[in-house]
C-alpha positions in Angstrom: 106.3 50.1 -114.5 108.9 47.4 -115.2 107.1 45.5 -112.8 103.7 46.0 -114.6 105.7 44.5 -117.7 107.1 42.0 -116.0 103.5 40.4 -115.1 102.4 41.2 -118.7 105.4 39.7 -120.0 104.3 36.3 -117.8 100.7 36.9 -118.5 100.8 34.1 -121.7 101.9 31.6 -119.3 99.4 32.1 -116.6 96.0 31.8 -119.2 98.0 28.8 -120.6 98.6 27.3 -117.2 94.7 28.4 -116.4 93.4 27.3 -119.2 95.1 23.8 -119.2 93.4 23.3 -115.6 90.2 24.6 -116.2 89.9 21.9 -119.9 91.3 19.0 -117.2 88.9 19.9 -114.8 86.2 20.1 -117.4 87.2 16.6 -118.5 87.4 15.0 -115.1 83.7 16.6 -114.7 82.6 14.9 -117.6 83.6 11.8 -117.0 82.0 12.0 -113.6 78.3 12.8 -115.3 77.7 9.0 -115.9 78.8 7.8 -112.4 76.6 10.9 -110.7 73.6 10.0 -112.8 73.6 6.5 -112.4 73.3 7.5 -109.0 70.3 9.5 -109.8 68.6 6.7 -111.8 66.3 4.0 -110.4 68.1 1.0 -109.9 67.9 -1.5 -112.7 65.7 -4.4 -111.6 68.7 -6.9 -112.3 65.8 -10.3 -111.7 63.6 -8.8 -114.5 66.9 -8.1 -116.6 69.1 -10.9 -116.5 67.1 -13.7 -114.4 66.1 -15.3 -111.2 69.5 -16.6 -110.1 72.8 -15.6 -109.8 76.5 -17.4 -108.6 78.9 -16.0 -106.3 82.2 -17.6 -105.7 83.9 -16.5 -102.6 80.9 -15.3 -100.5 82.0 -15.8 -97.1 83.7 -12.8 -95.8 84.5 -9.2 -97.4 83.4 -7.9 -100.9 81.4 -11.4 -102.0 79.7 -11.7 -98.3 78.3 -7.9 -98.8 77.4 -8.2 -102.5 75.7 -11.9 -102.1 73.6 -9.7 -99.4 73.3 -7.1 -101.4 72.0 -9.0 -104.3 70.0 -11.0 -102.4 67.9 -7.7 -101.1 67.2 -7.4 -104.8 65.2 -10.7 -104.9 67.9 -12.8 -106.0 68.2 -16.8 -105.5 71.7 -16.9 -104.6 74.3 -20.5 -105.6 77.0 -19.7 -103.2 80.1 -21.4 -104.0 83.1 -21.5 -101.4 85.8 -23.7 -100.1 84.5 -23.7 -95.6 81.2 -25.9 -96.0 80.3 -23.6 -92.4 80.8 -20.9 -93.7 79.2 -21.1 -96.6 75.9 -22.7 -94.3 76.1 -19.5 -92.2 75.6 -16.8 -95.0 73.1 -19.7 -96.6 71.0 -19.1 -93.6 71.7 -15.4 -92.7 70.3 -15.0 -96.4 66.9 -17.2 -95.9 66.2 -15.7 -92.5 66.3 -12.3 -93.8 65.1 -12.9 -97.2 62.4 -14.1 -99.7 64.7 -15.9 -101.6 66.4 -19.6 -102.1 69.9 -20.1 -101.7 71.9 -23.2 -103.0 75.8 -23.6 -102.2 78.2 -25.6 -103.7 81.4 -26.6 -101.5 84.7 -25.9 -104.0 88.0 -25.4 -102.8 88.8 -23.3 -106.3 92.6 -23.6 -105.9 92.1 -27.2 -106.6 91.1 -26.1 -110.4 92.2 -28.6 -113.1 92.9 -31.3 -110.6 90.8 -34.2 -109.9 89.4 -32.4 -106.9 88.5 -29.7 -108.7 87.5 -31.3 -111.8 84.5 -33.5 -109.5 83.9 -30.0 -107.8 82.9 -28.1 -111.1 80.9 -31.0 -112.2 78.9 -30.1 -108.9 79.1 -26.7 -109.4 77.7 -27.1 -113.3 74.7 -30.1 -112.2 73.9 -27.3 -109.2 73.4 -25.0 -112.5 71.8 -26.7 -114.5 68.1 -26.0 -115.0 68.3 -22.9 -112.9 67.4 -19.3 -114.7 71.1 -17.9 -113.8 71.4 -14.5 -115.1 74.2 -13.4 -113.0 77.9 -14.4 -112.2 80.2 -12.7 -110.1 83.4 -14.1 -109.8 84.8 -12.6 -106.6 86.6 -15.3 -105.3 90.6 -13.8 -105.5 93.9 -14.6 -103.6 96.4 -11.8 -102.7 98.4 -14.0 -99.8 101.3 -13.3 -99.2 100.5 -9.9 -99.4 103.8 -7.7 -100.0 106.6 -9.8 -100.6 109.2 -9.7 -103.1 108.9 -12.2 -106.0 112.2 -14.1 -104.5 110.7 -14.5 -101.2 107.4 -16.3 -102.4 106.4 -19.6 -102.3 106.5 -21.3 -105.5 103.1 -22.9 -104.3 101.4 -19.9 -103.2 101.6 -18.2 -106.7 100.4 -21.1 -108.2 97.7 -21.2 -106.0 97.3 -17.1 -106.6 97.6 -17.8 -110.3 95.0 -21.1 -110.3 92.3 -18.9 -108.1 92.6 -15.5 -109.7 93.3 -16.5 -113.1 92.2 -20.5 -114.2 89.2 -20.9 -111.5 87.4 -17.6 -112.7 88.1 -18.6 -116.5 86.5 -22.1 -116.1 84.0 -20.8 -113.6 82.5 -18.6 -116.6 83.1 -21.2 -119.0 80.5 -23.2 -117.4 77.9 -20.7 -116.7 77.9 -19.5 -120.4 76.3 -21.7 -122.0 73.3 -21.3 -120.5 73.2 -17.6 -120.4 73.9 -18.1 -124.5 70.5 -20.6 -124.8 68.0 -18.3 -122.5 69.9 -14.9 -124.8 70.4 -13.1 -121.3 73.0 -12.7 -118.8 75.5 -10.8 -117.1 78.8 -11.6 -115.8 80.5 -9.6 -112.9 84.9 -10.0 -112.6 86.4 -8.3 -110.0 89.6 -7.2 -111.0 91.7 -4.3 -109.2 92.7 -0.9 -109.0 96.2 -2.1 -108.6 96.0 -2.8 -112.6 94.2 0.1 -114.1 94.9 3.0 -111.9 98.4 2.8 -111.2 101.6 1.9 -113.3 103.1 -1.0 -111.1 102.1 -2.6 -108.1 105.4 -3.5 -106.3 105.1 -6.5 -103.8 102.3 -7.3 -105.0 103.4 -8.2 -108.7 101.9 -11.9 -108.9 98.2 -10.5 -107.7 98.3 -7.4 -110.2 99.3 -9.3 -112.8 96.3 -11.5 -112.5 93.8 -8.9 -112.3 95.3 -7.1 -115.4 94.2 -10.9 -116.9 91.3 -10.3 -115.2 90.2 -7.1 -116.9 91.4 -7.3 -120.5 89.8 -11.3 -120.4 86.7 -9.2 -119.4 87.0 -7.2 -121.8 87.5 -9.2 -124.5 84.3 -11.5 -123.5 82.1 -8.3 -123.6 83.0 -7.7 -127.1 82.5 -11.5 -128.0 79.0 -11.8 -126.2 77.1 -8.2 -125.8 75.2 -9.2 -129.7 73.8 -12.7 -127.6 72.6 -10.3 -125.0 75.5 -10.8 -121.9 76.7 -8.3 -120.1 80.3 -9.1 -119.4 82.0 -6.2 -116.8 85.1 -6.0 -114.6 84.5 -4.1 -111.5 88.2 -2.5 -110.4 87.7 -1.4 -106.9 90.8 0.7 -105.1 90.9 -0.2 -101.1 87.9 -1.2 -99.2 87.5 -1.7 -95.8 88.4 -5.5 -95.0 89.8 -7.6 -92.5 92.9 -7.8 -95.5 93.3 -4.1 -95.7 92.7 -4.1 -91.5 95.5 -6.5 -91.2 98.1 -4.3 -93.2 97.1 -1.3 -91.1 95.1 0.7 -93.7 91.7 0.7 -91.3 90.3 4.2 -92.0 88.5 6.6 -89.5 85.0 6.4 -88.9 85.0 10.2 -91.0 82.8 10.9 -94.1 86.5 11.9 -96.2 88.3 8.3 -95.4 84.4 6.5 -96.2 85.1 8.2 -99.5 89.1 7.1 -99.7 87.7 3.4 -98.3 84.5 2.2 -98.5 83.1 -0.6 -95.8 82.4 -3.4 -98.2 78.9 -3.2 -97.8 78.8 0.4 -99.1 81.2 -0.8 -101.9 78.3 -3.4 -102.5 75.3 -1.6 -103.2 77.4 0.7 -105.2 79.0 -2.5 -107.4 75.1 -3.6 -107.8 74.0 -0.1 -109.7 76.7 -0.6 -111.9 76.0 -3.9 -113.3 75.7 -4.2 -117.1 76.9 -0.3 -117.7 80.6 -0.8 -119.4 82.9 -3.1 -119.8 85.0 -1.8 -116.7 83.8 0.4 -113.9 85.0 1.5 -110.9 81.7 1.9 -109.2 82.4 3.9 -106.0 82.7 7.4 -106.5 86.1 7.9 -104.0 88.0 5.7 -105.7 87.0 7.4 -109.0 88.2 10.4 -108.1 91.4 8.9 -106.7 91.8 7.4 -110.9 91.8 10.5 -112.3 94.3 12.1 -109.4 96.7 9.2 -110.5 96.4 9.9 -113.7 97.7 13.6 -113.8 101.0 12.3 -111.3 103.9 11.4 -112.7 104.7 7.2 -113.3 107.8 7.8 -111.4 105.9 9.8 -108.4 103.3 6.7 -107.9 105.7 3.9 -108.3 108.2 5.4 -105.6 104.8 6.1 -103.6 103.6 2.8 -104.1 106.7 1.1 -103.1 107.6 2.7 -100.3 103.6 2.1 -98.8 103.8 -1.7 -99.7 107.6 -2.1 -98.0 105.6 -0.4 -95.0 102.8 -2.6 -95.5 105.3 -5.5 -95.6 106.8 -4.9 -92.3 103.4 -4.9 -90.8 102.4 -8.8 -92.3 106.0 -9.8 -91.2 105.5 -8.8 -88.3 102.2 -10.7 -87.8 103.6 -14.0 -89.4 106.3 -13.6 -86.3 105.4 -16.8 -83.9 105.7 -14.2 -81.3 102.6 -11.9 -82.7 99.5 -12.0 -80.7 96.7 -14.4 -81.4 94.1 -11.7 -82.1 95.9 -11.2 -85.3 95.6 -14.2 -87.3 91.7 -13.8 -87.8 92.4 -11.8 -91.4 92.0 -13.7 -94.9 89.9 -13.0 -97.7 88.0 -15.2 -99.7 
């Protein structure tokens, strides 16, 4: 009997405890209707919608290599726009062997921004333009190196080359491709920011790159408020990790499984999903793993992710010093993302 009242007497604080989960999970289940039937939808013919061209900066490796293919299956002309002229002729001619459409690239090293260099570059970049239907931008082109290092230990020039890439190149960048998007009343622009600003309180070792992508997501934001009544679409894409030869280099390459797929996407998968989500909100994270990893970090504790974090990036930090050592084998110098 007094254990019968004993469980009545606790009772209250079981429904509440119930009750709170089952509201969160309901929430979480909302939020997930829009990503699971965007999924369902037909793809939105982004040619037809926004125009016949679109400009990529960084599409040489990783996330821009996949989503310049990606966007090229969908019947886009393609200005490519990179610092490594071969480079940039390979995926020029990997894209016109496979598909129908024209590609243009435009040599920039975009660390050179506001210099003479940089300023004869963007005049390229904006006579390249000019004339053409461009109804998309993605400005992919980031910096993270040196990855996991405290602020103390960095270069003076390699934040200011972080800072010029991730922050001043993709503002002038969009700056120049406005105008015309303004005078045809169409347009979309693509930023990709990082997880490391919107799903997680702080981003130790890293603090120089996650500051610049929060720039990147409230500049995005602000722009989509400015220009969605002259027809733009202006989104920042946030992705968590995805498989690159960055994330390869500080040990994080997943299993071949269907649950680390989910955790870590291969950037190609990460592409065609980026592709659907184009012109639907201001900020996205368009794979559905790394959504569900959000709203996990939003029910743990600050404290809980920032001691996490840390302790993952100081791991991740022994790794890259470990592969700057002269003494590290050759094999593992072939990781850096454009």
């Amino acid at each position: 009997m007094m254990c019968g009242d004993a469980l009545l007497r606790q009772e209250p604080w079981f429904i509440s405890l119930a009750t709170i989960g089952a509201l969160y999970s309901a929430a979480v289940v909302f939020r997930l209707l829009p990503h699971l039937a965007l999924l369902l939808r037909r793809p939105t013919d982004l040619r037809h919608r926004y125009g016949a061209w679109a400009v990529v900066t960084g599409p040489t490796s990783g996330i821009g290599e996949s989503l310049a293919l990606e966007l090229a299956r969908r019947g886009l002309n393609l200005v490519l726009v990179g610092r490594d002229p071969a480079k940039l002729q390979d995926i020029s001619e990997t894209i016109s062997k496979t598909r129908a459409v024209q590609t243009k690239t435009v040599v920039f090293d975009l660390s050179l921004v506001a210099t003479p260099q940089g300023d004869e570059a963007m005049r390229r970049l904006q006579e390249t333009v000019e004339g053409l239907d461009v109804g998309l931008l993605v400005n992919n082109a980031g910096v993270a190196k040196p990855c996991a290092v405290y602020l103390h230990e960095m270069d003076v020039e390699a934040w200011v080359r972080m800072i010029r890439v991730n922050l001043w190149t993709l503002t002038e960048v969009t700056a120049a491709v406005l105008p015309g998007m303004v005078q045809r009343g169409r347009g979309a622009v693509v930023n990709i920011g990082s997880g490391s600003s919107e799903a997680i309180p702080s981003f130790p070792l890293y603090s120089v790159y996650a500051a610049s992508k929060r720039y990147v997501a409230q500049f995005s934001r602000s722009l989509y408020v400015e220009y969605r009544s002259k027809g733009i679409d202006v989104q920042c894409q946030a992705p968590l990790f995805v498989e690159t030869k960055m994330t390869w280099r500080a040990g994080k390459r997943g299993k071949q499984g269907p649950l680390s797929r989910l955790v870590m996407p291969t950037s190609d998968a990460y592409a065609r999903a980026a592709a659907r989500w184009i012109g639907h909100g201001p900020l996205c994270m368009p794979n559905l793993g790394h959504r569900l990893q959000w709203y996990l970090c939003r029910v743990a504790p600050d404290r809980f992710l920032d001691a996490l974090r840390l302790r993952e990036n100081l791991r991740q930090r022994a790794v890259f010093q470990r592969l700057r050592s002269p003494r590290a084998p050759s094999h593992a110098n072939g990781g850096k993302q454009s």
